[in-house]
N, C-alpha and C positions, 0 to 999 in steps of 0.2 A: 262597566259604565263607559258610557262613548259621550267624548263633547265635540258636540256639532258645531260649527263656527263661517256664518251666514257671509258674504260677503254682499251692498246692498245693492248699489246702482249694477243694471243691468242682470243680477242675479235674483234678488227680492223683486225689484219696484224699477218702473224708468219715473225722472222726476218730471218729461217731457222738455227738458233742455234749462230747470230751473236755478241748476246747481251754476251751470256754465254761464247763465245768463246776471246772476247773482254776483261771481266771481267776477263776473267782468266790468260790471257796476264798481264794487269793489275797489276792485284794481285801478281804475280812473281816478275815482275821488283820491286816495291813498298818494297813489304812487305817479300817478299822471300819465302812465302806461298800460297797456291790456295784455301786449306779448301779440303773438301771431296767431290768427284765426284760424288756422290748419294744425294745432298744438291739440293731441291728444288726450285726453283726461285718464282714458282709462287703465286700471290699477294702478292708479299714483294716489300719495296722500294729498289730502289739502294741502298742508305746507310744501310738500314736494312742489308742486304743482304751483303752487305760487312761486317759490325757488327759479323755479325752472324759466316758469315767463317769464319774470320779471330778468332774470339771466340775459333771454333770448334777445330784450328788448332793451340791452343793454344798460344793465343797472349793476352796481355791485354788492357784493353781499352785506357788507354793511350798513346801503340803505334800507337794503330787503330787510334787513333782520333789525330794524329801529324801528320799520314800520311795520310789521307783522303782527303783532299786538291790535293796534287799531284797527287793521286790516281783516282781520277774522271779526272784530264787533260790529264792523259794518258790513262783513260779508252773510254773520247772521243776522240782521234787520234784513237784507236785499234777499235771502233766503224766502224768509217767512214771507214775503211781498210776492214775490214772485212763485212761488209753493199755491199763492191762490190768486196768481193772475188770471183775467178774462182770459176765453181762450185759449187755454192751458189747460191739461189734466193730465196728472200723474196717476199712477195705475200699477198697481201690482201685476206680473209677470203670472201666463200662464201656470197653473199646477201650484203657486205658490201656499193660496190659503188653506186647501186640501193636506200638501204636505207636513205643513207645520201643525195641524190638528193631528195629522198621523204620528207621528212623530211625538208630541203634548202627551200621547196617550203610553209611551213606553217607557217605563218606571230606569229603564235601564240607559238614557239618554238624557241629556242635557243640551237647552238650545242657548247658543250666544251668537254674539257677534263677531265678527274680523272685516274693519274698514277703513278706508283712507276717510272716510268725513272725521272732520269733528265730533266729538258725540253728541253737543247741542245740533248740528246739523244733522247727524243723523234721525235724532230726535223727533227733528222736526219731516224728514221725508218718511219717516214710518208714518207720525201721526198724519200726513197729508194724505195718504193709498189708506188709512184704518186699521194699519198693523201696530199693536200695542206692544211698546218696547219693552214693557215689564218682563212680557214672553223670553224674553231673551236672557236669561238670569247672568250672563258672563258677557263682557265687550271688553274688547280691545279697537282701540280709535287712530285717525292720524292725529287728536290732540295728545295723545300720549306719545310719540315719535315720530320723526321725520320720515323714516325708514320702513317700508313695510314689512322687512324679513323679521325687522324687533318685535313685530303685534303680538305674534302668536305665542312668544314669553312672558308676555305683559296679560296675557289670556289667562294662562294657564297658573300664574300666580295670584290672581285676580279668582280664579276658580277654590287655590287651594284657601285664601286669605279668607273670603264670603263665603265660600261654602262648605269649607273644610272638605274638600275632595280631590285627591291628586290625580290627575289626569297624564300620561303617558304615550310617547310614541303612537303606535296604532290605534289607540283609543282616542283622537283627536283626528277629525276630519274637516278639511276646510271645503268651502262647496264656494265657487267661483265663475267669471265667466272672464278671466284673463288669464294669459302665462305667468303672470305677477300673484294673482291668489293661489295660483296650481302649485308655486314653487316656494312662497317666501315660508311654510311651514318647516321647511325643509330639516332646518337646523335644531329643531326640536323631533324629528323624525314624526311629525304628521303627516298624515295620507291627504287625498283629495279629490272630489270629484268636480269634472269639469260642466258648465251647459252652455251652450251655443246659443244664449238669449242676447251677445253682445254684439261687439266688433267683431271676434274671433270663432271662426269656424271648427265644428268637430274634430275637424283635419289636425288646424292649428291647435289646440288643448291635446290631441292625442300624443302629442310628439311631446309632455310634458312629465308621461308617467304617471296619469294619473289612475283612481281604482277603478274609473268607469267617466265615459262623457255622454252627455245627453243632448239630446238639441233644443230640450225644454224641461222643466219640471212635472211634468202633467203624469208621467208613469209612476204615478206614487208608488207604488208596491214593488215597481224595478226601483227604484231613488231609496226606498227605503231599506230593501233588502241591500243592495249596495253600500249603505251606511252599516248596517249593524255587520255584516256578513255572515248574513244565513237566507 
């Protein structure tokens, strides 16, 4: 048995800028700060990522951490608003909905998640692209940890707890399109495959060891032999 473990923005779906544009709403009302408009998102958790700005923009952690609560319930309202603003369309990534029906189909695999959203925000940018979250029988979220190296244990007992299935080193693969999804399995000795739908170049994912990098999802039959290994 193999569990697959999807990483979203940039690897499933781009939200077309609604996650960032949400957060930054957010952060205003909240905090009375947004942090610096050249601040990276990618592979960091939500809370990370809040952490981080609000840091940058010099706040301490104690106001960060009083207000982070309300911060995520106004960050999902600004979500859902903006997931269907005019103007906007988010969009599943190349190769995605072929793979994941590929995949659906092999008794010997399991699809979940591994992501910095929230899971309610995750929620909400699957249902916006038509990707049905049920599909995904296992998540791991940034509401569950700050950290993204901790997801992938919070996965895998989340697999054994719901599904009664122990999942294992090489039988766990995370699929990614940062050095942050390539590596935070590490500790649990999962594998990973890299794709070059994000910021990060082939070049960049190769140098992370992963099983295989791709520069898009579309080779289902290369994507998927690469996951099972046959």
């Amino acid at each position: 048995m193999k569990l697959v473990l999807f990483d979203i923005d940039g690897t499933l779906l781009l939200s077309d800028g609604a996650g960032r544009r949400a957060i930054t709403r957010a952060l205003l009302e909240v905090y009375g700060e947004s942090g610096p408009t050249d601040y990276h998102f990618d592979g960091k958790t939500d809370p990370q990522i809040v952490r981080e700005l609000m840091q940058l923009a010099g706040l301490e952690d104690e106001r960060i951490d009083a207000g982070m609560t309300q911060l995520f319930t106004r960050y999902v309202d600004c979500l859902h608003e903006e997931l269907r603003a005019p103007g906007h369309r988010p969009c599943t990534l190349p190769g995605v909905p072929a793979l994941l029906n590929a995949l659906e189909e092999k008794v010997d695999v399991t699809l979940g998640l591994l992501t910095g959203n929230l899971r309610v925000g995750a929620q909400a940018k699957l249902a916006a692209v038509g990707l049905d979250a049920d599909r995904f029988r296992v998540g791991a979220y940034g509401s569950d940890h700050e950290h993204r190296p901790r997801l992938p244990a919070v996965a895998l007992e989340r697999a054994r707890a719901e599904l009664g299935i122990e999942f294992h080193g090489k039988h766990v693969v995370v699929i990614g399109d940062t050095p942050a999804d390539l590596t935070c399995g590490n500790g649990v000795g999962a594998r990973a495959i890299g794709v070059a739908t994000g910021r990060y170049s082939v070049s960049d994912l190769a140098e992370h060891d992963p099983l295989a990098v791709f520069e898009d999802l579309t080779e289902t039959d290369s994507v998927v032999r690469a996951i099972v290994g046959r």
